[in-house]
C-alpha positions as CSV (number, residue, x, y, z in Angstrom):
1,X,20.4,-24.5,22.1
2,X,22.5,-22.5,19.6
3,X,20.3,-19.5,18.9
4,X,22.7,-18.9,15.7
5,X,20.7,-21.5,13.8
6,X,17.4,-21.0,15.7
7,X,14.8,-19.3,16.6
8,X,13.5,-17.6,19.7
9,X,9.6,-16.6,19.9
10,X,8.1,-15.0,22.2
11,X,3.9,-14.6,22.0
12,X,2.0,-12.7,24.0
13,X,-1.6,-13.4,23.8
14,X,-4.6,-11.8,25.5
15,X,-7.2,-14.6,25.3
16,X,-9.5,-13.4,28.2
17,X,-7.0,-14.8,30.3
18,X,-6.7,-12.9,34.0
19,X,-3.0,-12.3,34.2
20,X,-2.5,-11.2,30.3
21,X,-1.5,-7.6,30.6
22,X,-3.8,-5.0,28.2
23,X,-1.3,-5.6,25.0
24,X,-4.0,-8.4,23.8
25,X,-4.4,-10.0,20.4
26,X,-0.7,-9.0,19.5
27,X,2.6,-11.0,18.7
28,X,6.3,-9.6,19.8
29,X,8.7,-11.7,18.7
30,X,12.5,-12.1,17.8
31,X,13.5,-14.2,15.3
32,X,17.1,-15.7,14.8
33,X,18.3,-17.1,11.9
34,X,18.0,-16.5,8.2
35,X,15.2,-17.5,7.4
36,X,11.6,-17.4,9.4
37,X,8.7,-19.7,8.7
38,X,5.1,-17.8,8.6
39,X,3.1,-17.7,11.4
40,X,-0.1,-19.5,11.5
41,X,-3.2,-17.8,12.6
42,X,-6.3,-20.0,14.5
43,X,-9.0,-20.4,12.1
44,X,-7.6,-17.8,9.2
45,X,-5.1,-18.2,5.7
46,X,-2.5,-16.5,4.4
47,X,-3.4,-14.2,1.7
48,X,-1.4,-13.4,-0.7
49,X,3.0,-13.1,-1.0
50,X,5.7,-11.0,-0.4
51,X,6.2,-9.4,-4.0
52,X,9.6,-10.3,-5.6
53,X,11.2,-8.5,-8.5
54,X,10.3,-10.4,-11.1
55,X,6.5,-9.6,-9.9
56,X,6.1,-13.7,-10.0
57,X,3.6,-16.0,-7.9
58,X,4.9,-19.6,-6.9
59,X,5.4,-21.3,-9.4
60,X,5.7,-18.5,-12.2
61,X,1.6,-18.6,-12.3
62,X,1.5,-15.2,-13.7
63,X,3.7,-15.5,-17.1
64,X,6.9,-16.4,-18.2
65,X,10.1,-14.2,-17.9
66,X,10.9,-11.1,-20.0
67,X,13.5,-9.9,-21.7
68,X,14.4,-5.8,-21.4
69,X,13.9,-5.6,-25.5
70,X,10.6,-8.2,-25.4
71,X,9.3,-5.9,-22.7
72,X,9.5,-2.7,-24.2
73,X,8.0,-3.0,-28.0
74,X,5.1,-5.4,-26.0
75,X,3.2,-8.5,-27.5
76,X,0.0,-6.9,-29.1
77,X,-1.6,-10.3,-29.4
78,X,-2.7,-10.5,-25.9
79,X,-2.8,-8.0,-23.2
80,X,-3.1,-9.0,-19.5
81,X,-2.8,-9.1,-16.0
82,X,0.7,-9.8,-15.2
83,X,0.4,-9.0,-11.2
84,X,-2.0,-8.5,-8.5
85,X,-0.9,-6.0,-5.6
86,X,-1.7,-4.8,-2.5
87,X,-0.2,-2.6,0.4
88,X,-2.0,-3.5,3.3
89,X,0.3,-1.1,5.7
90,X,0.1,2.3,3.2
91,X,4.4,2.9,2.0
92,X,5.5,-0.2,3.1
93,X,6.4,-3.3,1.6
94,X,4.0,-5.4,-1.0
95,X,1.8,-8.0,-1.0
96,X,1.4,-10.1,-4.3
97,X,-2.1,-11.8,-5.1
98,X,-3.1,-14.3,-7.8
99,X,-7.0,-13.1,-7.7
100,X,-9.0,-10.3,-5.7
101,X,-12.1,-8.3,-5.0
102,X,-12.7,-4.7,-6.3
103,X,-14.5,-2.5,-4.2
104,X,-15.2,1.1,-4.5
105,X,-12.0,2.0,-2.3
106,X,-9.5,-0.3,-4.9
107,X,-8.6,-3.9,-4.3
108,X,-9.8,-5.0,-1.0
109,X,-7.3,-5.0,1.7
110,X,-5.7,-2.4,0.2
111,X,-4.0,0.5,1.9
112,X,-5.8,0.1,5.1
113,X,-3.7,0.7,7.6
114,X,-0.4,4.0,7.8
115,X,1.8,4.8,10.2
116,X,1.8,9.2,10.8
117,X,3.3,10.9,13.0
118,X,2.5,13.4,15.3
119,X,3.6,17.2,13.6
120,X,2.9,21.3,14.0
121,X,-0.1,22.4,12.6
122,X,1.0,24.6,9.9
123,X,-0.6,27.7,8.4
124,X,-0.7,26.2,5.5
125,X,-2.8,23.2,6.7
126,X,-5.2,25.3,8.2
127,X,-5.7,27.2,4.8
128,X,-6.5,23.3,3.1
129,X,-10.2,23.6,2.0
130,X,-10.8,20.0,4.4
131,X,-9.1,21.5,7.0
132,X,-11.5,21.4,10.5
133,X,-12.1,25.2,11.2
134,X,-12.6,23.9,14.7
135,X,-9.4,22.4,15.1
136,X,-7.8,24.7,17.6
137,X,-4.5,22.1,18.4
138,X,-1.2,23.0,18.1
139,X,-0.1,19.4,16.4
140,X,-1.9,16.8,14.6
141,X,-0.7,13.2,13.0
142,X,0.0,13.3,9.4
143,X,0.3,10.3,7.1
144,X,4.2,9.0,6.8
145,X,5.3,7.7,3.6
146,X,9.3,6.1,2.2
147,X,9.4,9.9,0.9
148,X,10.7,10.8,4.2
149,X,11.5,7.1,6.0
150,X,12.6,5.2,3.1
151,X,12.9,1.9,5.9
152,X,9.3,1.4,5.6
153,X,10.0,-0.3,2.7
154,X,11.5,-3.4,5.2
155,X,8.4,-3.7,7.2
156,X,6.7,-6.6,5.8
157,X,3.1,-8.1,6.4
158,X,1.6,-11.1,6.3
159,X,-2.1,-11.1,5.8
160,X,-4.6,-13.3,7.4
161,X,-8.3,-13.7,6.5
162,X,-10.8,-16.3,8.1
163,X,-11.5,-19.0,6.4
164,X,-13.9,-21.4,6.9
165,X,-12.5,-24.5,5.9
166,X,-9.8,-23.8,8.5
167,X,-9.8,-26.8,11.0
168,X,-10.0,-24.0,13.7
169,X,-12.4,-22.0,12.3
170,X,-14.9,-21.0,14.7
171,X,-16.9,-17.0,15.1
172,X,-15.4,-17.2,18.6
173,X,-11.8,-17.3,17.4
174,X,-10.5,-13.6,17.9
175,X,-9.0,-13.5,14.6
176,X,-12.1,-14.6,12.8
177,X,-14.6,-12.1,14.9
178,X,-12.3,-9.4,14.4
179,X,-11.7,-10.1,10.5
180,X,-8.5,-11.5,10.4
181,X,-5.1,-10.4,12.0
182,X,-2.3,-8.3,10.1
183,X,1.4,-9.8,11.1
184,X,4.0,-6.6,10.9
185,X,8.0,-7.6,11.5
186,X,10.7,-5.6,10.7
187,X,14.7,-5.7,11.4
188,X,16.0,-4.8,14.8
189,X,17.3,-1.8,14.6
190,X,20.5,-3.2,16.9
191,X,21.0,-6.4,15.3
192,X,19.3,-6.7,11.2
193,X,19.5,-10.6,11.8
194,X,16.8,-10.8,14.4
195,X,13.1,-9.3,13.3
196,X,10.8,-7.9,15.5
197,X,7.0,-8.2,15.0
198,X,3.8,-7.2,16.6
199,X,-0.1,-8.7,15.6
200,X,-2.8,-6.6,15.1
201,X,-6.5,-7.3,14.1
202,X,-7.3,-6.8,10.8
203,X,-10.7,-5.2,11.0
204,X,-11.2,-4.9,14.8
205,X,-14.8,-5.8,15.9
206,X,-16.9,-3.1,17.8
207,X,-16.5,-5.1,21.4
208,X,-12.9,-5.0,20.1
209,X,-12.8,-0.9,19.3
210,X,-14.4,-0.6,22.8
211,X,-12.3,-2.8,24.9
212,X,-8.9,-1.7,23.5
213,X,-10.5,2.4,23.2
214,X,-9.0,3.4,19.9
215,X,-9.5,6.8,19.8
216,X,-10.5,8.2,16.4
217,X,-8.5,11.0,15.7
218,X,-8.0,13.4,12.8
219,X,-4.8,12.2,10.4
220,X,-3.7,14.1,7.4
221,X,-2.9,12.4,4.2
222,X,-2.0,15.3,1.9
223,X,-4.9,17.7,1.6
224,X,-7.1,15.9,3.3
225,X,-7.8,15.3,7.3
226,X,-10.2,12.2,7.4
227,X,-11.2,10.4,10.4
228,X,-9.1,7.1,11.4
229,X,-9.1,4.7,14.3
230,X,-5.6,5.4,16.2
231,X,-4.7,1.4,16.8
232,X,-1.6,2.1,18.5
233,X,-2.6,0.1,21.7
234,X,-2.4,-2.6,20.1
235,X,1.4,-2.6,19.5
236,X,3.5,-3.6,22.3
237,X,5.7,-0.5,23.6
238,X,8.8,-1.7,23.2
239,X,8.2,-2.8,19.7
240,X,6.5,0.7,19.0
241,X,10.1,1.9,20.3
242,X,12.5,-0.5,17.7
243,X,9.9,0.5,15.2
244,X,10.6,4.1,15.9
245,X,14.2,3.6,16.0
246,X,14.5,1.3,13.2
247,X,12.8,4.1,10.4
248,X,14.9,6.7,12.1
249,X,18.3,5.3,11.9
250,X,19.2,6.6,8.0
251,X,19.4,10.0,9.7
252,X,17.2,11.5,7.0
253,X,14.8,12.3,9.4
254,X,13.8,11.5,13.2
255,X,10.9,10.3,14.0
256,X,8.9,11.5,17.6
257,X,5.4,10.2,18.2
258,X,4.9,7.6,15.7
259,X,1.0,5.7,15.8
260,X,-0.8,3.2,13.6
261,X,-4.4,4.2,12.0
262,X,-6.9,2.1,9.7
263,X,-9.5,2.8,8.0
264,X,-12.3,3.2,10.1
265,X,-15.0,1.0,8.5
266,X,-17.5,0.7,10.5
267,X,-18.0,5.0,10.0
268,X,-17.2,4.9,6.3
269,X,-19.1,8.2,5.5
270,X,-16.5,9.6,8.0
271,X,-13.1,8.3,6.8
272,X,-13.6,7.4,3.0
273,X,-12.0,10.4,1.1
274,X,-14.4,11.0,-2.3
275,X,-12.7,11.4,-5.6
276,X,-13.9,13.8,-8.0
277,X,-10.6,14.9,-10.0
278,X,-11.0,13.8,-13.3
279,X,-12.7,10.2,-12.3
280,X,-16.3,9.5,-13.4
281,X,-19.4,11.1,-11.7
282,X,-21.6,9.9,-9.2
283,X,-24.8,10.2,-11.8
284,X,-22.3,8.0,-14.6
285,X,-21.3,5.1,-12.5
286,X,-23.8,4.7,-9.3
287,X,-21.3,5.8,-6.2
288,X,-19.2,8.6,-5.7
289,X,-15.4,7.1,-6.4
290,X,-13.8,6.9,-3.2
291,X,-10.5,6.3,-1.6
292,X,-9.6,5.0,2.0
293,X,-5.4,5.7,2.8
294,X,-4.4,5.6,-0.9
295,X,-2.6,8.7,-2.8
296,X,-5.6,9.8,-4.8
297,X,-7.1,6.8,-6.9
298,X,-8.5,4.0,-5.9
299,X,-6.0,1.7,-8.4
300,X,-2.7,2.4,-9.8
301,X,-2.0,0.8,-13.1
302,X,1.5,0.2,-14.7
303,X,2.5,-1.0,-18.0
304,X,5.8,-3.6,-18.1
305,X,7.0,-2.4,-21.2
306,X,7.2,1.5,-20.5
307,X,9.2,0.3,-16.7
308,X,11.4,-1.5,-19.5
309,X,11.5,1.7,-22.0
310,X,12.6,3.7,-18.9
311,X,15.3,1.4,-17.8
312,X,17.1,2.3,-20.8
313,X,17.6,5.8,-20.2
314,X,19.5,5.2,-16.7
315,X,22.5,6.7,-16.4
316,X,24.0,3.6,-15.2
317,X,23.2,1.8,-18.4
318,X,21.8,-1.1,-16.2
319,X,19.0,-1.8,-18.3
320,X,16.9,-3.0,-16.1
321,X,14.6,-1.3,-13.1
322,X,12.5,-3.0,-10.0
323,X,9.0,-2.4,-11.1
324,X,8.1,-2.5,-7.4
325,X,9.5,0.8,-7.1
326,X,6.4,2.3,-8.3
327,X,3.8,1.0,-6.3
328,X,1.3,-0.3,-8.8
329,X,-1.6,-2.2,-8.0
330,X,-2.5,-3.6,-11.5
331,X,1.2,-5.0,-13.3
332,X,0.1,-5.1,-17.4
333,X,2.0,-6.7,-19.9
334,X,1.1,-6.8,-23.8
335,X,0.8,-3.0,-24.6
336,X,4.2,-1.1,-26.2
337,X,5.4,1.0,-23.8
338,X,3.7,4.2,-22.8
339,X,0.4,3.1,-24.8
340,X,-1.8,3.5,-21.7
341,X,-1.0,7.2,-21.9
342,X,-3.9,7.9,-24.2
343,X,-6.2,5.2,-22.6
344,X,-9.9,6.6,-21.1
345,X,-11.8,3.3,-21.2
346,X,-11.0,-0.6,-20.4
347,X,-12.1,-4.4,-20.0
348,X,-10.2,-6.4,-17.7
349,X,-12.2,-9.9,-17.0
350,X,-16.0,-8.7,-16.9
351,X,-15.5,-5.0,-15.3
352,X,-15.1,-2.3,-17.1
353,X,-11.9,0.6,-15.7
354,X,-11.8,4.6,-16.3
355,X,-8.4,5.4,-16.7
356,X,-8.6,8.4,-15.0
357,X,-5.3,10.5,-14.6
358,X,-1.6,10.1,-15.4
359,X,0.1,9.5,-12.4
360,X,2.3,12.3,-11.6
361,X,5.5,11.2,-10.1
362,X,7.7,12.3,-7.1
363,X,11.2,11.1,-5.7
364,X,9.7,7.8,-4.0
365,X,10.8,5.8,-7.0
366,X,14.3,6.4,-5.9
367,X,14.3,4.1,-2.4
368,X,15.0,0.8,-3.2
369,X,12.4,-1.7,-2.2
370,X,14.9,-4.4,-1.1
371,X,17.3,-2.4,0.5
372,X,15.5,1.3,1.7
373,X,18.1,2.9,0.3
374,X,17.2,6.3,-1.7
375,X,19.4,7.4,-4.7
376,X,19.7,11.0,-5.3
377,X,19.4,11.2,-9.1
378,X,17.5,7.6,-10.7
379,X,14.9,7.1,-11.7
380,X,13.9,10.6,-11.5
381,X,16.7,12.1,-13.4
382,X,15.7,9.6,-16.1
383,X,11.8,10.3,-15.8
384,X,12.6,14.4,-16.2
385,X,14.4,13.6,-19.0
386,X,11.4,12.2,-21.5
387,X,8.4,12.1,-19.2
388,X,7.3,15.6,-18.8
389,X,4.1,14.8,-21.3
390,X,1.0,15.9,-19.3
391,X,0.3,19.8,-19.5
392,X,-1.6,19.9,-16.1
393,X,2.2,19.2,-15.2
394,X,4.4,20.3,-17.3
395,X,7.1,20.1,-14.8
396,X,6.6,17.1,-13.2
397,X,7.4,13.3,-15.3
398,X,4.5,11.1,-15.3
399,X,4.6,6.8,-15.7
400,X,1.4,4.8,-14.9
401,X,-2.3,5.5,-14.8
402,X,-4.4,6.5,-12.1
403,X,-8.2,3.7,-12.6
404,X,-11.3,4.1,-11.1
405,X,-13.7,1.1,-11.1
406,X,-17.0,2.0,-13.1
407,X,-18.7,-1.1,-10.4
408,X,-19.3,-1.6,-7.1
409,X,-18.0,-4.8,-6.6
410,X,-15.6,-7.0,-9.4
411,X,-13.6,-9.6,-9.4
412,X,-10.1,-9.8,-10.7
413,X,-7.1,-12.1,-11.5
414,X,-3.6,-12.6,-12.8
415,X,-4.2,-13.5,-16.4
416,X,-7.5,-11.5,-17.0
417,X,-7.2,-10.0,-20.5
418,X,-7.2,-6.2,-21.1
419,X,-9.2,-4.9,-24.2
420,X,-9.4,-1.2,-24.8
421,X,-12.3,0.4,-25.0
422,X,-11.7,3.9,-25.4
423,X,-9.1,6.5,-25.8
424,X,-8.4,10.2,-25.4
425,X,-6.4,13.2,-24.1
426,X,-5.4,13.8,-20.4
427,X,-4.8,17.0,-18.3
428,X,-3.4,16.2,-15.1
429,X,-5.6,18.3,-12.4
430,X,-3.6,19.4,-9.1
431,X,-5.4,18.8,-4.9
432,X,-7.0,22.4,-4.4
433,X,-4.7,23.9,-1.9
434,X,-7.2,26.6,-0.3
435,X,-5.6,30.2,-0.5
C-alpha cells in the first residue's frame, strides 16, 4: 500500500472489552493524505461545519457573496442572520451551524470544553474577589487561549449528537448514553501532512464520570476560578504529548502540564459563572444570565459591514479581513457598519436580545485562523486607530457586541431577521480585580 495517497487509522475503542486498556471511548489516529473523510460515530450526526472564510454553509445556504464596498454602507431593507457559530473546544477552531438552540449559557454546545494549563498561583490571583481563600496550593490550571498558543486555532472538531433516526441508534450505544462524542485532530507536530486525533464524550454520563474518575478541579478563566471536570484521561498519552508539542512549537511560549476541562453539567450551580456586568437582572428576565467557558457573555455578535469598514484602514491596503478572526457567534449582515454600537434591544426570529456591552478587544484578532500565525501590528493597529469609542475604555478599540438572551430557551437560524428594538449609550464596565 502507498501510504502517500492513503490513509492509516488506528482506533482504539474501550467497549467493555477485557483486554482494552483504560484509554476507553477515544480515537488516536494518523491520517495520510490530503484530504480526510469524517468519522462516523454509532448512533449520532454530525453537527454543524468547519467555518470557512466566506462564513458560507454548503451550498451558499446563508446568502450570497459580498463585495468590500456592498458590505460596508449595508442593505437596510433586510437585516439578518448571516452565520451561526460555535466553539465547542474554547480558542480553537469554529464550527458553522445553519440553526441552533439558545440556552441561558449561549448557543448550545458552545464553549464547553478548554484546554489550561497548569501555572503559579500568583498574588494577584489570590487578591481576585472569586479567588478560594482556602486554596493553599502553590499552582493551579488556568484557561489557555490563541493569545498565548496561537496553534489552537488548527485543532479542529467535529461534533457528534445522537440522533434517533440513526440506523444505530440505541441508549446503550456509548456515544448516545454519554451525549454524543467530540472528535479533536490536529497536525503532527513532526510531519503537518499526517493529523492526529483523539475522541472524547461529549457530555460524559455519571457511570461514565465514575468509571474514568475525572477529578473536578478548580480552573481559572480570567477572574474567575469555577469548578470543571478535568477530562484529561480520556486523551491517549501520546497524543496529549503531540498536542503539547504541536501548540508549543512557535516558540512564543512552552507549554508544561497541559489538561482538558468541560463544563461540568451535571453541578451547574458549581461551574456556571453568573453575569451581572451590564446584562439584565435576574428580577427583568427570570434567571440570572450566565456563562459556562465563554469570555464574559453568553453571545458575541458582529456586524459584516463594520469587519468590511475596518478592512479598509489596514496598512496593507488589502481590503479585505477574515471575519473569523473575531470569534463571533452571531455573523449579521444588513446594518451600515458600526450601527450596532448604539443598539440596547433586538428581535431575531421570535426571541428577543439585550445587547449588553461593546466588546472590548485584545491582540487575538491578529493570529490567523487558517494558518496560527500572529502579526504584530493588524488588525489592532487599525482598530487603535478609529475604535477607541467606549469611555469605560478609552484605551482600548472595541468591534462587536456582547448579547444576553432575555429567554430561557430559543431557537435560532441562518436567515432569521433582525429588527431593532431599542437603542442607547454604552459604558464599557471592567472584571473587579480585588485590591
Amino acid at each position: 500500500m502507498d501510504l502517500s495517497t492513503h490513509s492509516v487509522t488506528t482506533y482504539i475503542l474501550a467497549l467493555g472489552v477485557p483486554f482494552v486498556p483504560i484509554a476507553a471511548f477515544f480515537a488516536w489516529e494518523y491520517s495520510l493524505g490530503k484530504t480526510k473523510e469524517p468519522s462516523v460515530q454509532r448512533g449520532c450526526k454530525r453537527l454543524g461545519f468547519a467555518a470557512n472564510e466566506e462564513l458560507t454553509l454548503p451550498g451558499n445556504q446563508s446568502g450570497v457573496s459580498r463585495t468590500q464596498s456592498e458590505g460596508s454602507k449595508g442593505t437596510a431593507d433586510r437585516w439578518r442572520i448571516k452565520a451561526l457559530v460555535i466553539y465547542p473546544i474554547k480558542s480553537c477552531f469554529p464550527v458553522m451551524l445553519e440553526y441552533g438552540q439558545v440556552i441561558p449559557t449561549g448557543l448550545r454546545y458552545d464553549r464547553q470544553f478548554s484546554f489550561a494549563e497548569m501555572v503559579p498561583v500568583s498574588k494577584t490571583d489570590r487578591e481576585k474577589p472569586n479567588f478560594s481563600k482556602d486554596y493553599e496550593g502553590k499552582y493551579h490550571w488556568k484557561f489557555i487561549t490563541q493569545r498565548e498558543y496561537p496553534l489552537l486555532t488548527k485543532v479542529k472538531t467535529e461534533l457528534w449528537v445522537p440522533d434517533e433516526n440513526s440506523p444505530t441508534y440505541s441508549s446503550k450505544e456509548p456515544n448516545v448514553a454519554n451525549g454524543g462524542c467530540l472528535v479533536v485532530s490536529f497536525p503532527d507536530p513532526v510531519n503537518n501532512n499526517v493529523n492526529v486525533s483523539f475522541q472524547v464524550p461529549f457530555d460524559p454520563s455519571e457511570s461514565r464520570i465514575k468509571r474514568m474518575k475525572y477529578p473536578e478541579e478548580t480552573m481559572q478563566i480570567w477572574v474567575d476560578f469555577p469548578q470543571a471536570l478535568n477530562m484529561t484521561s480520556e486523551i491517549p498519552a501520546i497524543a496529549l504529548s503531540k498536542l503539547k508539542e504541536f501548540l508549543s512549537s512557535q516558540k512564543l511560549k512552552t507549554l508544561g502540564n497541559l489538561a482538558l476541562f468541560r463544563v461540568d453539567s451535571g453541578r451547574e450551580n458549581k461551574q456556571l459563572r453568573e453575569v451581572y456586568r451590564c446584562a439584565p437582572k435576574k428580577e427583568d428576565i427570570g434567571y440570572q444570565p450566565v456563562v459556562g467557558f465563554a469570555d464574559a457573555y453568553p453571545l458575541h455578535m458582529l456586524n459584516m459591514s463594520s469587519i468590511d469598514d475596518l478592512a479598509t484602514h489596514l496598512r496593507s491596503g488589502a481590503g479585505h479581513l477574515d471575519p473569523r478572526r473575531f470569534r463571533a457567534n452571531l455573523y449579521i449582515e444588513g446594518p451600515e457598519a458600526f450601527a450596532e454600537d448604539k443598539w440596547k434591544l433586538i428581535r431575531i426570529g421570535d426571541s428577543r436580545y439585550h445587547v449588553s456591552s461593546r466588546t472590548a478587544r485584545c491582540l487575538l484578532p491578529n493570529v490567523d485562523p487558517e494558518t496560527g500565525i500572529k502579526d504584530q501590528n493588524e488588525p489592532r493597529r487599525a482598530m487603535d486607530q478609529y475604535r477607541k469609542v467606549d469611555e469605560g475604555c478609552p484605551k482600548v478599540p472595541c468591534l462587536g457586541m456582547q448579547v444576553t438572551p432575555m429567554q430561557a430557551a430559543s431557537q435560532i437560524k441562518v436567515g432569521d431577521e433582525i429588527e431593532l428594538l431599542e437603542t442607547g449609550e454604552h459604558f464599557y464596565l471592567s472584571w473587579p480585580t480585588g485590591k
